[in-house]
N, C-alpha and C positions, 0 to 999 in steps of 0.2 A: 611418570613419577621420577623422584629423584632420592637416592640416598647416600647418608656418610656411612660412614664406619668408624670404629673404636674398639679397643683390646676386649676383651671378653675374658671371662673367668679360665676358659678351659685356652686362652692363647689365641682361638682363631678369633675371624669376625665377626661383629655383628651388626644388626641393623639399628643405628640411630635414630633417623626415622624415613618413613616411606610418606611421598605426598602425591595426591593426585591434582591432574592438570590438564583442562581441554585442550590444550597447544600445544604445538609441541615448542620446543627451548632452542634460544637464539645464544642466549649466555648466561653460566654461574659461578660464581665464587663464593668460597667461605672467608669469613673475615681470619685475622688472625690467630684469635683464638678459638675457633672452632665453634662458637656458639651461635652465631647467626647464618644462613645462607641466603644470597642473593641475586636472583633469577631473572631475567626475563624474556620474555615469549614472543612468538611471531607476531601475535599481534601489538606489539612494541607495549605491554604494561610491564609494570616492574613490581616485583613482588620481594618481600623478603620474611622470613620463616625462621622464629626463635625457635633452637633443636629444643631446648630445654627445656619450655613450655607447649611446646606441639602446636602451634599457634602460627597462623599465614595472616600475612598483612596486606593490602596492595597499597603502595607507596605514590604510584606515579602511572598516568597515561601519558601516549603520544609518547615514550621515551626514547632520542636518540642516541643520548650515553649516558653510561653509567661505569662508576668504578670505586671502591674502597678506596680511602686515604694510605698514604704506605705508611706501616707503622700502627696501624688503629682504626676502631671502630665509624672513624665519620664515611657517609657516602655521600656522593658529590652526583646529581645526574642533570640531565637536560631534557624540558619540557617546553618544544618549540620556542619561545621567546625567553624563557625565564631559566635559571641556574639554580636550581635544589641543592641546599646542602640539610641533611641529620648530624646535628652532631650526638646526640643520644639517640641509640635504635633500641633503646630501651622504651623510650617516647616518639614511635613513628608516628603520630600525629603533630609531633612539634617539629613543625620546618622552618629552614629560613630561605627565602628567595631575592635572588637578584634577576635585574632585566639586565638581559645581553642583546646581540643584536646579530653576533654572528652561530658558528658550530662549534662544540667545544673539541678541543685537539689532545689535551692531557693534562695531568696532575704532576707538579712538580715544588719537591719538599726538599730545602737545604738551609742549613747556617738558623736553624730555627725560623723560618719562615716557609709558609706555604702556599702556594699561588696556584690558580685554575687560570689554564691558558686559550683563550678563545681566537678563535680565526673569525673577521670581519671582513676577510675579501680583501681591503689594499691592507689593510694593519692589521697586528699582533696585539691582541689587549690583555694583559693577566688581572684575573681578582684574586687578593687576599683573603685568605680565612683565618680566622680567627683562632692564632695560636693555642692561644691559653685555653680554649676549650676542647679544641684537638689534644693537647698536653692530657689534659684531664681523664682523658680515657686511656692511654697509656697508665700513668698513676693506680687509676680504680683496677687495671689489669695486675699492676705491679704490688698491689694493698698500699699502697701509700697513703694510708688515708689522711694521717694529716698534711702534708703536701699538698694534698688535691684539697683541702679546706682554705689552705692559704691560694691556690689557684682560683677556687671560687670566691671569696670573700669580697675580693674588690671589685668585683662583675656587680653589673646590674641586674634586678630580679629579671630576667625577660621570660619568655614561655624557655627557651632553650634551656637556661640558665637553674628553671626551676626543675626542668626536668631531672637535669643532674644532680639537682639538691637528695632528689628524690631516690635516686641510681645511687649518688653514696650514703643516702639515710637506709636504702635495704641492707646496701653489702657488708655496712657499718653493724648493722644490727644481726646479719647474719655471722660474724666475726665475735661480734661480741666486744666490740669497740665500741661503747656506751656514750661515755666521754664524747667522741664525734659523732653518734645518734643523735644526740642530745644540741648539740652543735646544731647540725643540718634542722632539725627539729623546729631551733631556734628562727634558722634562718629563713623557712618557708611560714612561719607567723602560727606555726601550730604548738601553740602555750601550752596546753594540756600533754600532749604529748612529752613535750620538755621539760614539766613538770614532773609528770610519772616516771622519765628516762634518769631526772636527779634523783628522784626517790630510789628507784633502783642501783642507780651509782652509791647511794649514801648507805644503803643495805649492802654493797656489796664491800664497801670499807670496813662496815661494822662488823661482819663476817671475816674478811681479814685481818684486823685488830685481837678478833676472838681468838681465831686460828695461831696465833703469835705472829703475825705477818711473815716475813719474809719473802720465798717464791709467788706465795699466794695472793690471790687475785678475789679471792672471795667471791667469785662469779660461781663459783660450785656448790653453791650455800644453796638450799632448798627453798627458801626465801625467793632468792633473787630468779634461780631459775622456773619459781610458782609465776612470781610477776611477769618476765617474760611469758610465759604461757598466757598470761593473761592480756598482754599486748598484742599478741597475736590471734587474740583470742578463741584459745585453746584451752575452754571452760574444764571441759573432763581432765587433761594435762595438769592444770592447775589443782583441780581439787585432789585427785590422786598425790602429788607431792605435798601439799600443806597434811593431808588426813595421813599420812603413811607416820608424819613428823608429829602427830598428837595435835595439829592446830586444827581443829574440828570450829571453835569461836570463829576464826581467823576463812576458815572456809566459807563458812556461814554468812558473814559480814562481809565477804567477794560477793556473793551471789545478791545479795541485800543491795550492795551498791548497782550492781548492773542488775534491780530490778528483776532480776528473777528469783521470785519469791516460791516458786514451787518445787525450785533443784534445794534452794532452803532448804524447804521443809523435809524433802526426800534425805538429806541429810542431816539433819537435826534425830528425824524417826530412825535412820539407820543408825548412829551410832549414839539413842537415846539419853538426847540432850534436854537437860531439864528445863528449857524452857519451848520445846519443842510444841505444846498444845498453843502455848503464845504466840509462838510463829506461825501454826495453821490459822487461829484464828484471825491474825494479822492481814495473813493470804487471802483469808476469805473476803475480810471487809476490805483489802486493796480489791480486790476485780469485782466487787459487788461496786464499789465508791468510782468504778473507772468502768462501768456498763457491761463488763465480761460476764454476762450471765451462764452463756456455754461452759465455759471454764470452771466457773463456780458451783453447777449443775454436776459436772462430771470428777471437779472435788467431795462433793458430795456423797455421788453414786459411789464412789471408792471407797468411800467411809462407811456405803450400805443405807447412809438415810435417805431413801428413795424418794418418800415422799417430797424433802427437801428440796431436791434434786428436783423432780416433776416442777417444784414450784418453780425454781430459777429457769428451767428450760421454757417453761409457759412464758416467765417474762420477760425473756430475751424473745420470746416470738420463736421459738424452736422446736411446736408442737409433735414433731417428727421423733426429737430425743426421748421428748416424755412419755410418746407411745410406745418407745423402744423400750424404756423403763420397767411400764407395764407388759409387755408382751414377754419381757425376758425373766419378769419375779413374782409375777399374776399368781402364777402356780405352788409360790412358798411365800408371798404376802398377798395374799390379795387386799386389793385398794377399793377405798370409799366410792358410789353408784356416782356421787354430785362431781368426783374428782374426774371421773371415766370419762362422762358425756362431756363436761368441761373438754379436755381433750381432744373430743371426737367434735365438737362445737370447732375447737382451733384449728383441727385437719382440715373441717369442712370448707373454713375461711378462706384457709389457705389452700385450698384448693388441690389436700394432699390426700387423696380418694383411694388410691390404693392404699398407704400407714393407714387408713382410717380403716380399709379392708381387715388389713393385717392383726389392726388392733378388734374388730369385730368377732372377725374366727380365733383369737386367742381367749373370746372371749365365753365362745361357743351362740354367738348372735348370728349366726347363717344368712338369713335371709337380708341382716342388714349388712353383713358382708360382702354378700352378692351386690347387691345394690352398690356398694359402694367402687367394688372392683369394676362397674362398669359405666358408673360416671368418670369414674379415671382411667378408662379403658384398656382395661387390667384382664382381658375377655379369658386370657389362659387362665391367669388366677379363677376366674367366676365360675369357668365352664370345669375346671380341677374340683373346684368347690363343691357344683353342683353335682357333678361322678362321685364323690364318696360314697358308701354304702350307706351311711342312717343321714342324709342330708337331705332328704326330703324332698330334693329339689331337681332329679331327674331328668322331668317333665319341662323343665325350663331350658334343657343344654341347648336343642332344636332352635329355640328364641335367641337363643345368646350366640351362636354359628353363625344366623343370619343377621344378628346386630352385628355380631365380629368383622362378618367378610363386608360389612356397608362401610362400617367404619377403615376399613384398608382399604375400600375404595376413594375414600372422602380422601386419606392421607397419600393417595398415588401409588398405593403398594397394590396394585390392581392383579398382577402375577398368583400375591401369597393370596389373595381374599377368593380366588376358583376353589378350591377346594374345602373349604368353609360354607360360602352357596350350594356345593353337592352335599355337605354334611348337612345342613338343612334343607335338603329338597327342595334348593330354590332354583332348579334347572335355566330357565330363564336369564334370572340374575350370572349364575354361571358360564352362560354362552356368552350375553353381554361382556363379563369382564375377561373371559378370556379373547376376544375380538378385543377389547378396546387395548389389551396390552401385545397383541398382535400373536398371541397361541393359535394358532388356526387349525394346527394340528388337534389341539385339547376341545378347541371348542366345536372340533367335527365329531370329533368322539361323544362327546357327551349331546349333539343333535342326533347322531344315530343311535345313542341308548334311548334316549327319551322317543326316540319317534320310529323305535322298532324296526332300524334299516341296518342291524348291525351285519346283520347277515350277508351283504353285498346286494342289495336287491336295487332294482334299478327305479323302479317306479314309484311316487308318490300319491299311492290311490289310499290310505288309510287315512284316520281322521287324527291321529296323532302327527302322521306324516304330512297333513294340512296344516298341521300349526303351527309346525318350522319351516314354512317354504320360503317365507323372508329369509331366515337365517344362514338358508341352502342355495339362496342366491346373492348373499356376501359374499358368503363361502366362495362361491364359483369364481365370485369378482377377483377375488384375492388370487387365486388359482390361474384363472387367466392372464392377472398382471405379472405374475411368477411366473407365465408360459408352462404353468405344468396342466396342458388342457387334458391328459386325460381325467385328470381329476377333476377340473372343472365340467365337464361332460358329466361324471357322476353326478355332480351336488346340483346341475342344473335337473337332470331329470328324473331323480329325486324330489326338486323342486317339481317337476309337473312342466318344464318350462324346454322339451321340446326344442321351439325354434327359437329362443336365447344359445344353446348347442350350437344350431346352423351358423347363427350370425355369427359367434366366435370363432368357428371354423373357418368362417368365411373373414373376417377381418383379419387370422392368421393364414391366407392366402392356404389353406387347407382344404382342397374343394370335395377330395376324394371321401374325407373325414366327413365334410359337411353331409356329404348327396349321400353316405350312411345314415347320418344321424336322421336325416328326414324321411328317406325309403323307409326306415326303421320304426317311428315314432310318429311319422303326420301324414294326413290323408294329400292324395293327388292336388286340391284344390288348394288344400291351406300351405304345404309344399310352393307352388305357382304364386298365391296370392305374397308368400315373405320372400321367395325368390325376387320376384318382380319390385315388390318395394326396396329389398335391398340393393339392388342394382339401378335403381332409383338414387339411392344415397349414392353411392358410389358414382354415378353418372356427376350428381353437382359437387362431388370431390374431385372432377377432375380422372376418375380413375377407370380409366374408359377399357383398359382390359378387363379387369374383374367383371367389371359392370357386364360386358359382354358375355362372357361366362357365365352369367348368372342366367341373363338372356334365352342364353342358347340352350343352357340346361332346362329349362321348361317350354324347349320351342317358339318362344318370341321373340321369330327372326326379325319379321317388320318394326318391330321394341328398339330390337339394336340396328338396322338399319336405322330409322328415323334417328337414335341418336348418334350417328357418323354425323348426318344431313344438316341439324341443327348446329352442330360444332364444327361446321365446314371442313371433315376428314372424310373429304370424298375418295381416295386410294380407300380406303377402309371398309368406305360404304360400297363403291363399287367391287371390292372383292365380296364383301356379304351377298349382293346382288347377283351377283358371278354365278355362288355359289349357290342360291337357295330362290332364287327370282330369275332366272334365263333369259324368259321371253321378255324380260323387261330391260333387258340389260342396255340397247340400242336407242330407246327410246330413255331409259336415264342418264345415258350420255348425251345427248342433246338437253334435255330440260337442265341437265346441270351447267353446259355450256353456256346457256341463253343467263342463268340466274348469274355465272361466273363476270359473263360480258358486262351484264348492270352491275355488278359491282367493280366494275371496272378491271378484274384481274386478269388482263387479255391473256397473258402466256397460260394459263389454267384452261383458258377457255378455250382457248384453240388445241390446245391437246386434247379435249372431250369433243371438239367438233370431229377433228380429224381420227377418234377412237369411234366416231358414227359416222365416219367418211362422207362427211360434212366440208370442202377446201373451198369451195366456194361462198361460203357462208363465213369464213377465217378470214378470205380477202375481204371481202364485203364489209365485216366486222374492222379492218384495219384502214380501209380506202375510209368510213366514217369518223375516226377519229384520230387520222391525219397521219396514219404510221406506214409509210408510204415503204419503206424500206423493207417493213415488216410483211406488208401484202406483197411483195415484188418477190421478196428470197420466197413463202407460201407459192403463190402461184405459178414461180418458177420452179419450185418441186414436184408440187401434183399436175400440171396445168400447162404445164413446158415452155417453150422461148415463148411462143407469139401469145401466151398467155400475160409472162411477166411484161411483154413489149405493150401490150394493150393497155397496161396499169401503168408503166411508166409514161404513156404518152397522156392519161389521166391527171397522172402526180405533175405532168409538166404545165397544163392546161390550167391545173388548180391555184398553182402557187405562185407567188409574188412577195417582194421586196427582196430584205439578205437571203432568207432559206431557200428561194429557187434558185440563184444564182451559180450553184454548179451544174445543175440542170439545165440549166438557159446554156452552158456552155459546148453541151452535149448537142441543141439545137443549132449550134453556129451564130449562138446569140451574146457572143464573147463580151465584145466591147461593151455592149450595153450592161452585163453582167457586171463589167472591171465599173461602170459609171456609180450602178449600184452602191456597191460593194464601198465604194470612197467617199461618195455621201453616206452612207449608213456607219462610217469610222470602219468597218473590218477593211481595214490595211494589209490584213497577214493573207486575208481573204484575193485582197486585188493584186498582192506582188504575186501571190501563186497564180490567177487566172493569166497573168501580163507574161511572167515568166513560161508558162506552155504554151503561148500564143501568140501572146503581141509584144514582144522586146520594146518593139517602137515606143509603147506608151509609158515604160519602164519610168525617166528623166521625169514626166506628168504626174508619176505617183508618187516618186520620190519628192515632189516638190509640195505636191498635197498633202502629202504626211506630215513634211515637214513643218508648212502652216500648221495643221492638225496638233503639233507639237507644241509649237508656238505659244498658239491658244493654250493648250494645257500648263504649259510655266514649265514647259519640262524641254530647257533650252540646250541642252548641252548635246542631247539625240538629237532636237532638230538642226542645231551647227550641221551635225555627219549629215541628216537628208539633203541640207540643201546644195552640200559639197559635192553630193551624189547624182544631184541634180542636175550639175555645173550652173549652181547659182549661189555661189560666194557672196557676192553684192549684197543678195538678201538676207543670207546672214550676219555678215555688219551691219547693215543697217538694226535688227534684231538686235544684236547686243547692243549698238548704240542708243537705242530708245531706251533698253533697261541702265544704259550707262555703267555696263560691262565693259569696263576699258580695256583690260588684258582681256579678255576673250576676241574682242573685234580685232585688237591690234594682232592677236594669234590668228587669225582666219588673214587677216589681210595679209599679213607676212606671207604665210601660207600657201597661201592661194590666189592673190590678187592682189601684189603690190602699190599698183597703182591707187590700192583705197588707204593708201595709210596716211598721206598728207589729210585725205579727208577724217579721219578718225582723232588724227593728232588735235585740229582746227576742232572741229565738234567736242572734245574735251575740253581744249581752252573757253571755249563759248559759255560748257554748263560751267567752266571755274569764275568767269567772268560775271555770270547770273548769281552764284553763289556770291560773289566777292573777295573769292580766294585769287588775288592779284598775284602774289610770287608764285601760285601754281599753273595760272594763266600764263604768267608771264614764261614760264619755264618750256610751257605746251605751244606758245607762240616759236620760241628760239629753237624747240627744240622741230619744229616743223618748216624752218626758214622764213619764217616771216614777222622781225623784228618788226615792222611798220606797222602790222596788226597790234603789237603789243604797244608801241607807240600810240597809236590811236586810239587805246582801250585807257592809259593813263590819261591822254589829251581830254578823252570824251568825261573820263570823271576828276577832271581841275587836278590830277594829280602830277605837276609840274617837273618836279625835281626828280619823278622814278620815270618818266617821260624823256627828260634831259638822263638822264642816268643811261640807258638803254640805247638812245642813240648817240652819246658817246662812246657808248662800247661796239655797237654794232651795225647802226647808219650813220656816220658823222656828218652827209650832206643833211641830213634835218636837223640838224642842230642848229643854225641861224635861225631856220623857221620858228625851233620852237622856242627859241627866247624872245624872236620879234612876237611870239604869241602872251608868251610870260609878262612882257613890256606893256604889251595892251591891256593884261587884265589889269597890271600893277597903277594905272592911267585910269583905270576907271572910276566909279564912284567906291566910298568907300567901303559898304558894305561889298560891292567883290569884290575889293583886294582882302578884305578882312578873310571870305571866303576861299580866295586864290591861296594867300597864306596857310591858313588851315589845312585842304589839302596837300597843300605842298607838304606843310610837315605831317601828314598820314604818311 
């Protein structure tokens, strides 16, 4: 919250006003003059709050600044792209905005100008506000009123502009500065107004004319200060000053123009103006001529003519009034039988069934008062009605309980309508609605009144206790969903319902609970028979402890053995077995082993062979389906060396291609192993056999690999093999085929100098093929062998880069090659045509 303070009567402080606020406050100021404050909160809105009017506004989201103009009421804020300015906080809905583009930085006011200074990042931009309207709120602070008329005058009407017409038409008026009321009046196009503000100026001359003028202002005249009242309109104000001054006509004829013809007539009667029945009757025929039937109904009733009254209520369609009419003066006029029903005809229409009650038992009609209270379902009224002592109607309250609590069911008041069905003994209906509104408390109570179990008894063997056993086995459900099963246990056996008990014990993991409830209440057989099925459900849930226990509590060990068996939890089943099956126990480790083996899951299986000291049957099991490692480490356990030595000379007998090949090398069957091993690609297989054995063949593999590589395109590994190999050659050549120049000329440099002229030459050859001549030529020069390069221009007529080259670098061909030039130029003339051509390529 926030508050000001101001002097107080006794000196200290007090509260201006107090405001509340979900945020808390980032910043506030009060304006200069203390009338306005201006707020805003964390979450950047900007709010501002006339003291005077008690009144919060919110001006602005997204606000990043804000601040009062110095000197006055304008605020200036910033709303992401746009520049708010108020210059009336009288009208915070009238804003005016500019687009900016940067942050605003400050407010800076001198020499009569006022400018907002914006930062754009490389520049400084200020915007101008608008003097003269800044001015203007200074002024209206100062009373300057007419100053600030001359400030406004030359403005344009804009929203801003009228606002302040507005701001100095109140303070104007609140001063009592007519004169510029009347002005501002002028200026916002409200004629009437401007109008009545001359009338009032012209009364208040004539009042200081009267007075002898002088000081007098004439503004004190009872006259002028009725009118103002009445500008304000401050009807009672008004007529209290004209009536105090004898002008009772003058009051009368206020009220007549502003249409209110019945403060008239209230004045006319009060101080008994002779034509005071002229002006009732006037009123009348206004709201009868203008459809105010009500009005003219309840003119009427004040006058006492009821009947009259009855009529205009009927004919405004307000059969409700005219009942009131009657129910209220029945007793000291009574009214015509054709008028009554008429009435009671309009209630019925309109469908206003209690008035139509109301007006029934005022009129001592009982039974058609009942009736009526309960098509409008008025059931207190009917069921009041019908308790009276001479009402005849008793016998009916029972009917009307059970219509009452249907109908609070139909409307969803299901709670209020239980005890209405007990007021009618409609037990039933009252357990129903107390279940459907979830009373479970209410509606156990009222099954154990009705069905004689209040007493705590457990059983359901009576014939009333028969015919809420449904209702006892809700009951129970609800009780169970709440986990309050002792009660659920009652309302089951109660219910008759026994092994409902068990099962809910039993799906609350409560066995102890359960194997009571059934010792207690079901024979051996029926016991065994719902044990067995619920352990049944539980087994296809998955919930294979319970299920167990259910099992084993009625001795159906082989129950819960077979279902370990079926679920393949053989640790489970063979503890069962263990436990309650002995003799069998050696004999179910074997049948489980064999079932394990077909399904393939050899390590299961072998641990039930060897729990029937079965190892021979584990190898055998492992030598079949090729797990040679697995029967070796077996029968080297139980079976010892010359046991595992007999399998491995098996394992070695069997196998063939890569997987025997460490085996093979066990045999002394090395090489052929390493041969293997390089045809079938495992390389990583053959440098390891070569490396423990045979060094020698070491160069053999590396060379094989490296083809291997080759082939795969995967050339830059096979470079290192064939390096490793001491066969460089074959890797130049390799790059050369792929026309890998810098990788061949790297391995030649490298490793084998000798091949670089050849690399150099086989470049020039593919530039040659291509027709790349100065790359040729460059791979010629740059391999010593100009005359290659010569021979390559000679061979394609290219003369003059022929002669070019061996002048730079064999000058003894130079004779040749112009006695060659001479020859073509001697020829016929298609080849010199041709000789020429090349030449200039």
């Amino acid at each position: 919250g926030a508050g000001g303070g101001g002097g107080g009567g006794g000196g200290g402080p007090r509260d201006a006003a107090t405001i509340n606020h979900e945020s808390k406050i980032d910043w506030l100021e009060l304006n200069t003059r203390g009338t306005h404050l201006l707020f805003r909160d964390k979450k950047r809105s900007l709010h501002l709050y006339d003291i005077k009017q008690q009144a919060r506004h919110t001006l602005l989201n997204y606000c990043s600044y804000v601040q009062w103009v110095p000197g006055s009421d304008v605020v200036v804020a910033q709303n992401r792209g746009n520049l708010c300015v108020w210059y009336s906080v009288e009208s915070p809905d009238r804003v005016t905005n500019f687009p900016i583009k940067g942050e605003v930085e400050d407010i800076e006011r001198s020499k009569g100008r006022t400018e907002v200074i914006v930062d754009e990042g490389i520049n400084t931009v200020s915007y101008a506000l608008d003097e003269s309207l800044i001015e203007f709120n200074t002024l209206l602070e100062d009373r300057d009123y007419d100053q600030a008329v001359e400030v406004l005058e030359p403005l344009e009407l804009t929203p801003e502009t009228e606002a302040m017409w507005h701001q100095l038409l109140s303070a104007a008026v609140e001063d009592k500065r007519l004169v510029v009321a009347q002005r501002c009046s002028a200026a916002l196009g409200d004629v009437a107004k401007a109008q009545f503000l001359g009338a009032i100026n012209a009364d208040a001359k004539r009042a200081a004319a009267a007075e002898g003028g002088g000081a007098s202002d004439g503004l004190g005249n009872y006259a002028v200060k009725a009118r103002l009242a009445m500008m304000a309109k401050q009807w009672k104000v008004a007529e209290g000053l004209l009536l105090e001054n004898g002008q009772t006509e003058a009051c009368i004829q206020m009220y007549r123009d502003m249409h209110r013809l019945d403060q008239a007539v209230a004045v006319a009667h009060a101080k008994q103006h002779e034509g005071a029945d002229d002006l009732r009757r006037e009123h009348l025929e206004y709201l009868k001529s203008t459809g105010q039937e009500e009005a003219a109904g309840a003119v009427k009733e004040q006058e006492g003519d009821y009947l009259a009254a009855i009529r205009f209520y009927l004919k405004g369609g307000l059969p409700g009034r005219a009942a009131a009419v009657v129910v209220r003066h029945q007793a000291r006029s009574p009214f015509d039988g054709s008028l009554i029903e008429e009435i009671a005809s309009s209630l019925k229409r309109a469908e206003m069934y209690e008035r139509a009650g109301e007006l029934f038992d005022a009129l001592d009609r009982t039974a058609e008062a009942k009736d009526a209270f309960v098509r409008g379902h008025a059931y207190r009224r009917a069921v009041e009605l019908c308790r009276r002592p001479r009402s005849n109607l008793s016998h009916e309250v029972v009917e009307l309980e059970e219509a009452w609590g249907d109908y609070l069911v139909e409307v969803k008041q299901v709670d209020a309508a239980i005890n209405h069905f007990i007021e009618a003994g409609q037990s039933v209906k009252a357990i129903e609605a107390a279940m459907e509104c979830r009373n479970w408390k209410k509606a156990l109570e009222i099954v154990d009144a009705q069905s004689g179990q209040g007493g705590g008894g457990q059983g359901g063997q009576g014939g009333g206790a028969n015919k809420f056993q449904a209702y006892y086995r809700r009951i129970a459900r609800h009780y169970e969903a709440a986990h309050d099963y002792e009660a659920a246990e009652r309302c089951f056996l109660r219910a008759g319902e026994a092994a409902e008990a068990v099962e809910m014990y039993c799906r609350a993991d409560r066995w102890e609970a359960a194997h009571k409830v059934a010792v207690g209440y079901m024979t051996d057989a029926e016991a065994a028979l719902l044990y067995t099925k619920r352990a049944r459900e539980l087994e296809a849930n998955a919930r294979w402890k319970e299920a167990e226990k259910m099992y084993l509590t009625v001795k159906e060990h082989d129950l819960a053995i077979n279902m370990y068996k079926k679920n393949r939890m053989y640790d489970q089943m063979i503890r069962l077995v263990g436990t309650f099956r002995k003799d069998l126990l050696a004999e179910t480790h074997l049948h489980l082993a064999q079932q394990l083996e077909g399904d393939r899951n050899y390590r299961e299986a072998e641990r039930q062979y060897l729990e029937a000291k079965e190892w021979k049957s584990v190898v055998q099991m492992y030598r079949a389906n090729e797990l040679w490692e697995d029967a070796i480490r077996v029968a080297k356990n139980h079976g010892g060396a010359k046991a595992s030595q007999q399998v491995a000379y098996a394992w070695a007998v069997s196998l063939g291609g890569e997987a025997g090949a460490t085996l093979l090398k066990k045999f002394s069957l090395l090489d052929q192993a390493i041969e293997y091993a390089m045809e079938s690609g495992a390389f990583a297989h053959a440098f390891e056999l070569t490396r423990i054995g045979a060094k020698s063949k070491l160069p053999e593999v590396h060379l094989k690999y490296a083809m291997f590589l080759e082939d795969e395109g995967r050339f830059k590994e096979a470079e290192d093999e064939f390096v490793k190999a001491d066969k460089p050659k074959e890797a130049i050549d390799m790059y050369v085929h792929q026309q890998d120049w810098a990788g061949a000329m790297r391995v030649a440099e490298n490793y084998d100098p000798t091949s670089v002229l050849d690399v150099q030459l086989a470049q020039a050859k593919t530039c040659v093929e291509r027709k790349e001549w100065s790359k040729a030529e460059a791979m010629f020069l740059k391999a010593k062998r100009p005359e290659a390069a010569i021979r390559m221009y000679q061979e394609h007529k290219m003369w003059e880069e022929a002669l070019r080259v061996a002048e730079d670098y064999l000058p003894s061909k130079t004779a040749e090659i112009h006695l060659e030039i001479q020859a073509q130029m001697g020829g016929p003339p298609g080849a010199r045509k041709s000789a020429g051509t090349a030449g200039g390529a």
